[in-house]
Structure formats: C-alpha cells, structure tokens
C-alpha positions as CSV (number, residue, x, y, z in Angstrom):
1,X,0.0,0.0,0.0
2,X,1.2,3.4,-0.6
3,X,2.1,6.2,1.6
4,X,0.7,9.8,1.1
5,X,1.1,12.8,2.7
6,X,-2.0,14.4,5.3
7,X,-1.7,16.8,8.5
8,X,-1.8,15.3,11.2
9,X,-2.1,16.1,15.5
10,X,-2.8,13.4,18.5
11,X,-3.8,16.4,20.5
12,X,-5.9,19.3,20.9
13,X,-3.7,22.2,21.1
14,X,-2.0,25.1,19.1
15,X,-0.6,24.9,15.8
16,X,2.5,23.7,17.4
17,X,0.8,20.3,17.6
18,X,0.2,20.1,14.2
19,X,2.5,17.7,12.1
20,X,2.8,16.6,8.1
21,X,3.4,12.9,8.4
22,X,3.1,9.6,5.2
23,X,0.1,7.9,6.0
24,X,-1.5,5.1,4.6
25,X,-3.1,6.0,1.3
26,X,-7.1,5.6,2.2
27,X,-9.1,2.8,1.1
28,X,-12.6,3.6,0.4
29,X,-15.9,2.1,1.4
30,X,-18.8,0.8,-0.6
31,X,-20.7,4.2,-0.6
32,X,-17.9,6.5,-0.6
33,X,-15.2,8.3,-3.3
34,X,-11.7,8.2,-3.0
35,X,-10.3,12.3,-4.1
36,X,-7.2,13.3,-4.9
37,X,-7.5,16.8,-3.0
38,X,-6.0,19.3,-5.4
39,X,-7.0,22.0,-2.8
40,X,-8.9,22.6,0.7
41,X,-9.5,25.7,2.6
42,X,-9.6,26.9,6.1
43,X,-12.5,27.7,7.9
44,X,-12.3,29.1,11.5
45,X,-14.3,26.1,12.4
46,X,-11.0,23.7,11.9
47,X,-9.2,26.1,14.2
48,X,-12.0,25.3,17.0
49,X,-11.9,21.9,16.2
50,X,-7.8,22.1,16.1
51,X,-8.2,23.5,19.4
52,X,-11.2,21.8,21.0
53,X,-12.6,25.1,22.2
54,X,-15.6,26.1,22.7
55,X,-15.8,23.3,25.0
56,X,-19.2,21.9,24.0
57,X,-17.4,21.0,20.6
58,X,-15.5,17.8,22.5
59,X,-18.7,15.9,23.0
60,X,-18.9,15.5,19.6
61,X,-15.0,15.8,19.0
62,X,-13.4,13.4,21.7
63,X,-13.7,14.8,25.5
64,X,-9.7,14.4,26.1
65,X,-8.1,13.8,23.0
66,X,-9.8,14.2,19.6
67,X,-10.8,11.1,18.1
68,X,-9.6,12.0,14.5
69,X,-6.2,13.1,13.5
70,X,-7.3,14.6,10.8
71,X,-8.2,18.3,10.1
72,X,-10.0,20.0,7.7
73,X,-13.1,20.2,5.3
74,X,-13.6,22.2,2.3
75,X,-11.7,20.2,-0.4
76,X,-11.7,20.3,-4.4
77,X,-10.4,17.6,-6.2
78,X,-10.2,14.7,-8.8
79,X,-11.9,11.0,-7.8
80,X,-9.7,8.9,-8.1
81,X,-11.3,5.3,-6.9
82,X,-15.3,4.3,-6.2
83,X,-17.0,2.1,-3.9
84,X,-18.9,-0.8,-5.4
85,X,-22.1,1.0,-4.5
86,X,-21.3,4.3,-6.1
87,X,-22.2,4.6,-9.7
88,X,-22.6,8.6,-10.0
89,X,-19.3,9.4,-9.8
90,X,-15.7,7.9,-12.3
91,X,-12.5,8.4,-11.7
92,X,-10.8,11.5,-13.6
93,X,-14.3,13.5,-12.1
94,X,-13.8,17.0,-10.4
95,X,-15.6,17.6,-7.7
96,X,-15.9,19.6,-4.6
97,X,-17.9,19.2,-0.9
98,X,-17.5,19.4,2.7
99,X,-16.5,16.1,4.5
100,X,-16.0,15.5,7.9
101,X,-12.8,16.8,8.1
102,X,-9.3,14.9,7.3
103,X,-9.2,16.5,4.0
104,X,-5.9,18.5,5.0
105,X,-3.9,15.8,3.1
106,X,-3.2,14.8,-0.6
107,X,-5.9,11.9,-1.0
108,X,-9.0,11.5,1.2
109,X,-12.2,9.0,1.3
110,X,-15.5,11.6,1.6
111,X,-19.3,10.0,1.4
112,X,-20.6,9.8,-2.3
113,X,-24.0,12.2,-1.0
114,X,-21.2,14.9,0.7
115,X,-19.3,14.8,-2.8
116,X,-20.9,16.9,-5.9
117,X,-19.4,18.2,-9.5
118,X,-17.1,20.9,-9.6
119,X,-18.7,24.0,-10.8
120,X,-16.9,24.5,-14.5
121,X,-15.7,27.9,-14.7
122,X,-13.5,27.4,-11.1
123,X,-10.2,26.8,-10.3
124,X,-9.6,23.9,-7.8
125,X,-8.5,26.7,-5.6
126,X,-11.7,28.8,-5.7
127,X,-14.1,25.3,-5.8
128,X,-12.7,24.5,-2.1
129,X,-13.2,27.5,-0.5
130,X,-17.3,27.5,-1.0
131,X,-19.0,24.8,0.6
132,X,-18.9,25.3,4.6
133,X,-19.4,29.3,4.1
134,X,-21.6,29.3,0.9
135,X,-23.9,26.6,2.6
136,X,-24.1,28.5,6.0
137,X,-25.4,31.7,3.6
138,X,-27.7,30.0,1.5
139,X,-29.1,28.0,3.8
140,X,-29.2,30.5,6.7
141,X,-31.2,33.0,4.3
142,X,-32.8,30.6,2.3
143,X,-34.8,27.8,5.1
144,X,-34.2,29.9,7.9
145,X,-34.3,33.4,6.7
146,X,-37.4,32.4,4.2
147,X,-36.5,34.8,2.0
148,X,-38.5,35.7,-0.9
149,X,-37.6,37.5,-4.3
150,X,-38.0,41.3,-3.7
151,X,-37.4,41.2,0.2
152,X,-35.3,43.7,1.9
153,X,-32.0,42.2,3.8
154,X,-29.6,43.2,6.3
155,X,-26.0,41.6,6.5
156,X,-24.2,42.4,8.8
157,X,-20.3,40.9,8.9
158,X,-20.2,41.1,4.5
159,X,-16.7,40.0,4.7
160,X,-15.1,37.4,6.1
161,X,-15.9,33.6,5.5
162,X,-19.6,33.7,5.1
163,X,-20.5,37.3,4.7
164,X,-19.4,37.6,1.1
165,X,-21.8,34.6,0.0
166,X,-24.3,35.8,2.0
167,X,-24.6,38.8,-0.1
168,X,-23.7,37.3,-3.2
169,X,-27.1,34.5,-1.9
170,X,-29.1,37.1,-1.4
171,X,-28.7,38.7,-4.6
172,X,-29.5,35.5,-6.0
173,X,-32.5,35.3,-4.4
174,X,-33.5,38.6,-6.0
175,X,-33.2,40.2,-2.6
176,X,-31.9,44.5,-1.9
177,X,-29.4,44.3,0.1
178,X,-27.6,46.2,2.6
179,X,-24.3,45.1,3.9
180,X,-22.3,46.1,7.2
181,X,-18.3,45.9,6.8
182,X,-15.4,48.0,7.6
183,X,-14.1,51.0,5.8
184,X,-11.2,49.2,4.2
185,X,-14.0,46.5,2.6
186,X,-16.0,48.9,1.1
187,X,-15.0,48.5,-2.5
188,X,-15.0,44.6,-2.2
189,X,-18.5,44.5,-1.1
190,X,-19.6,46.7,-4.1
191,X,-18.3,44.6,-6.1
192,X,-20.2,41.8,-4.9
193,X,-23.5,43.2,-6.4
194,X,-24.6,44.9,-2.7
195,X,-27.1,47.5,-2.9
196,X,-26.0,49.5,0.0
197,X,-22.6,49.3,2.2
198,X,-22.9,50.7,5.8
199,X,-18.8,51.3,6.8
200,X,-19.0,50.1,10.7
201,X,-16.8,52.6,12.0
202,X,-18.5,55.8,10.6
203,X,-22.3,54.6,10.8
204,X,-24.9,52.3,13.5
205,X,-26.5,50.8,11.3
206,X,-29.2,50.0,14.1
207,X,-30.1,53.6,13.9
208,X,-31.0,53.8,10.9
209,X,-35.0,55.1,9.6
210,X,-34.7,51.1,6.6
211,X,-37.1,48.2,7.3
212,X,-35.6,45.2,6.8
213,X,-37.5,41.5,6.7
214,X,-33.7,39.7,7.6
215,X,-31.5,41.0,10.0
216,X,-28.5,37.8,9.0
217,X,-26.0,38.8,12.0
218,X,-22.5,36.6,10.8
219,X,-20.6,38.9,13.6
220,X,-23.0,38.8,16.6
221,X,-22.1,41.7,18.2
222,X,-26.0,42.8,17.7
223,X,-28.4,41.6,19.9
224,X,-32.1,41.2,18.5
225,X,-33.3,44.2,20.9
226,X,-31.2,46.2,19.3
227,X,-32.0,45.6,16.0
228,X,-35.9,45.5,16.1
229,X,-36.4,49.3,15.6
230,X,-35.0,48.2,12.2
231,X,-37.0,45.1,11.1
232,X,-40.5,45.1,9.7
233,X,-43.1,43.3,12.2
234,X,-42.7,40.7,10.7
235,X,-39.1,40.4,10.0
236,X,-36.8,37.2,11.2
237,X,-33.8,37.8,13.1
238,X,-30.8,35.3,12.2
239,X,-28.6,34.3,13.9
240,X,-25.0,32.9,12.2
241,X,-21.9,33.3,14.4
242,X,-20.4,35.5,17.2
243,X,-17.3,36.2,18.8
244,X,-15.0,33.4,20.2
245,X,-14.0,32.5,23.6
246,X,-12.7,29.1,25.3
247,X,-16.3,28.1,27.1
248,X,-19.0,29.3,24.3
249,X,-17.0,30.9,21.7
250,X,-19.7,31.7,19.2
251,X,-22.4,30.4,21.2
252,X,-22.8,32.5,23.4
253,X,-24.7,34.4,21.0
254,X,-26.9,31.9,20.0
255,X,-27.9,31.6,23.5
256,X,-28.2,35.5,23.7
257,X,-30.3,35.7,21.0
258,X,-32.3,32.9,21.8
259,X,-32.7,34.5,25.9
260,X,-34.4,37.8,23.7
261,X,-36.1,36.1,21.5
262,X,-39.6,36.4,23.7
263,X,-38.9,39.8,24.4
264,X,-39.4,41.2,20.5
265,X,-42.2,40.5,18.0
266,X,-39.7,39.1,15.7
267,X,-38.8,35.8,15.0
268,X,-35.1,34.9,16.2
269,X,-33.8,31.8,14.9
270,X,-30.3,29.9,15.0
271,X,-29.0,27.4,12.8
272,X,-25.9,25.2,11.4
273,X,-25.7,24.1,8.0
274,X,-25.9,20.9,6.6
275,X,-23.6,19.6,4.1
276,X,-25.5,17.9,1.3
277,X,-25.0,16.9,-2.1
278,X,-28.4,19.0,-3.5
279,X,-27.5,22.5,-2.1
280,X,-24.2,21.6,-3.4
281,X,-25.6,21.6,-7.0
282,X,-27.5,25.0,-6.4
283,X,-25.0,26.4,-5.2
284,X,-23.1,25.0,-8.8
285,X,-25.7,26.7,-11.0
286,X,-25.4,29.8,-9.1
287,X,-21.6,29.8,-9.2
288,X,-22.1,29.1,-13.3
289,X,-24.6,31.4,-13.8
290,X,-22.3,34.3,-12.8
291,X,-24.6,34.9,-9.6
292,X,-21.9,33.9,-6.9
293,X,-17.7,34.1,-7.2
294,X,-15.5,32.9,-4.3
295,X,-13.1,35.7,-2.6
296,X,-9.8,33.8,-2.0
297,X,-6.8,36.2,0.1
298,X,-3.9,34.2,0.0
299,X,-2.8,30.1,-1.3
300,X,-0.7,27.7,1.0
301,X,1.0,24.7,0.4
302,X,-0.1,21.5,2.5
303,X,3.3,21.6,4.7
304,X,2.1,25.6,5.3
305,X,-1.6,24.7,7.1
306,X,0.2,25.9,10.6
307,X,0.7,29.6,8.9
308,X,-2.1,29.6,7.3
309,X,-3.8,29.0,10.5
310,X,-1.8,31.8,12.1
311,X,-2.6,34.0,9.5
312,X,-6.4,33.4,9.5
313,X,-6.7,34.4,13.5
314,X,-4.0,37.6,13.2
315,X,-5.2,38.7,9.4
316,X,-8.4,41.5,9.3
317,X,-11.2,39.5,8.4
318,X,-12.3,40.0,5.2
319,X,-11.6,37.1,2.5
320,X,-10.5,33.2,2.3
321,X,-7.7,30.7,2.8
C-alpha cells in the first residue's frame, strides 16, 4: 500500500501540535469516493476543532483527546477510486464538498452524498473555498431566513468567511441588500453586487430610519433588541456566528439571542448548515450562472496549514484561505 502525505495532531492544542506525516493511502468504502484533493480551505471552524474550544465542541469531538487526526473540510479535487455501490461518480471527475474533516492531506475518502461536480468555470483553488461558508449563507437565508424575491435584507459581517456569499445569496434570491463591513471592505462588497454598504466605524447601522424582513448577523455583536427598531413586524432575526472565547465561543450568542427572542415580536432563529450533495448543486448553478464568485486572500501549500492558520486568527477578516 502506498504512503501519502496528510496533516496530522494526536492532540488538541496550538498549531505547534500540528505535524505533516506519510500515512496510509485511504481505502474507500462501498458508498464512498476516494479524491485526490488538489486543494482545501480553512475555515475558523478547523481552528475550533484544532483546538477543541468552545468546549461543548469535545462531545462531539473526543472529551480528552480528539478522536480523529485529521483536520480540515472544504476540499476540491479529482476522484480517483469508487465504492462498489457508487455509480454517480468515475475516476478522472472534479468535484468539490464538505466532509468531515481529514481532507488536510493529498488523497482523502469523503461519502458519495457529501461529494458533488465541480462548478466549471473554477479553479480547484476557488471550488474548495465554497462549501462550509456558501452553505451556511444559502441556507441561513434561504430555510431559515425564508427569504422571498424582492425582500429587503440586512448583512451584517459582509466580509469574512460567510458574509461575502451571504450577499452574493441574497442577490441571488432577488433580494436589496444592505451590507455592514469595515471602511477598508468597502470596495469589495460593491463589487459583490450589494445594494448598499454601511462602513461600521463611521455609521450604526441599528439607527438607521430602513425596514428590513432579515437582520442575517454573521458577527453577533448585535443583539435582537437592538435591532428591532429596524425590522418590519414581521421580519426574522438570524442568527449565524459570534465572537470566540474558550467556554462558548460563538455560542454565546446563540444563546443570547435565543434569551431575547420572547422579548421582541420578531422571529429569532439559530441554525448550522448541513452539508448535502443538493444544495451543493445549487449552489453549482449559481456559481455558473455568474450569480456567486468565491473571494480567496492568499494560497498555501499543505506543509504551510500551521501559517495559514496563524494567519487566518491575526489577518483582518475580510476574504478566504
């Protein structure tokens, strides 16, 4: 059997812990596709999972030690073996999806439903930096948000990870749309088709006279009270991230929002996406139709995953690794 090359740890920790090591090349089961990853991105979701904080993530993530070596999700590549059940899919086929993690490495076994065709007109690059994020917008405005052609929306955190798709969704969904991001983003979130950019540091946007039906809050530093002067009677409140922190990290503003949530006439409503093979494909015919593009900063090489790490907590947020 041969040996391939993956990222590796044996503990939570830092990026110290983190290790490129030959592995056994992985064998895949009867309902799953074996990839050659041509390229993965980061999400700060590996780095909670790198680090096992918040701390509710070790119940599902191993209590003490984490019970896969393996990091990482978002991955674009070429199949390169089947599963005798798997007939949709040939070797030599691009494709792109989210598995659960342990894509961080050059070949990697993901289920045939978390596996879909790669959108033509991408790079490999570009493919693996949209499934986590762009499912996390589309779903978040789409099921959760209910949003409806001609609808007036609110995003606020229009950089970053999700906040570019989330506009770009939107859009899609033949939604006006005003996005929140700093001064220095202002020109990247025009281009992404917004109808309206709110610079943070200048302007509250809670102050401001607009009726919105979706407040879709990626940063969470916005409770629901203090956005309701802002949102039509009506109007649904969601709920996508928040900032970090070693007990709740992020979710203590789900639990915030859901606290208020009695308290307005609103609907408030949290979420996480779910990976699946058919918003995979809309989000394909979006991404071919023109409708969506992926924002990528900066490219590492597998042996760099410990910088790029680094780089994603120190770097302004704004675009993807």
């Amino acid at each position: 059997m041969s040996n391939v090359k993956a990222i590796v740890r044996d503990t939570y920790g830092s990026t110290d812990v983190l290790r490129l090591e030959e592995i056994d090349r992985p064998i895949p089961g009867d309902d799953e596709v074996l990839i050659r990853i041509r390229a993965s991105s980061l999400n700060r979701a590996d780095r909670y999972t790198l680090e096992g904080v918040p701390a509710p993530i070790r119940l599902f993530s191993g209590l003490f030690r984490p019970k896969k070596r393996g990091l990482g999700m978002d991955y674009a590549g070429d199949v390169e073996e089947v599963g005798s059940q798997v007939t949709d899919y040939k070797p030599g086929d691009a494709v792109y999806g989210e598995a659960d993690r342990e894509v961080w490495a050059e070949y990697a076994c993901v289920p045939m439903r978390l596996a879909s065709r790669m959108p033509s007109n991408l790079t490999y690059e570009q493919a693996a930096a949209v499934p986590l994020s762009a499912f996390t917008a589309l779903q978040g405005l789409r099921d959760f948000g209910r949003l409806e052609a001609g609808q007036e929306v609110l995003i606020n955190g229009a950089t970053g990870a999700v906040g570019p798709f989330a506009v770009q969704v939107a859009k899609a969904l033949g939604a006006r749309v005003t996005a929140v991001c700093g001064q220095r983003n202002v020109e990247l979130v025009r281009s992404l088709d917004a109808d309206y950019v709110i610079p943070y540091e200048t302007e509250d946007f809670t102050s401001r006279d607009d009726s919105f039906d979706i407040v879709f809050d990626v940063i969470g530093n916005h409770r629901p009270r203090a956005c309701r002067r802002i949102m039509k009677d009506k109007g649904i409140f969601v709920v996508v991230g928040g900032p970090e922190g070693r007990w709740l990290g992020p979710i203590s503003s789900l639990l915030g929002a859901i606290a208020q949530a009695p308290f307005i006439s609103q609907q408030v409503v949290t979420y996480t996406a779910t990976p699946n093979r058919a918003d995979l494909e809309v989000l394909t015919e979006m991404i071919e139709s023109g409708k969506i593009t992926p924002v990528i900063d900066r490219s590492f090489r597998l042996e760099e995953v410990a910088e790029a790490l680094r780089y994603l907590v120190e770097a302004p947020p704004h675009r993807r690794w």
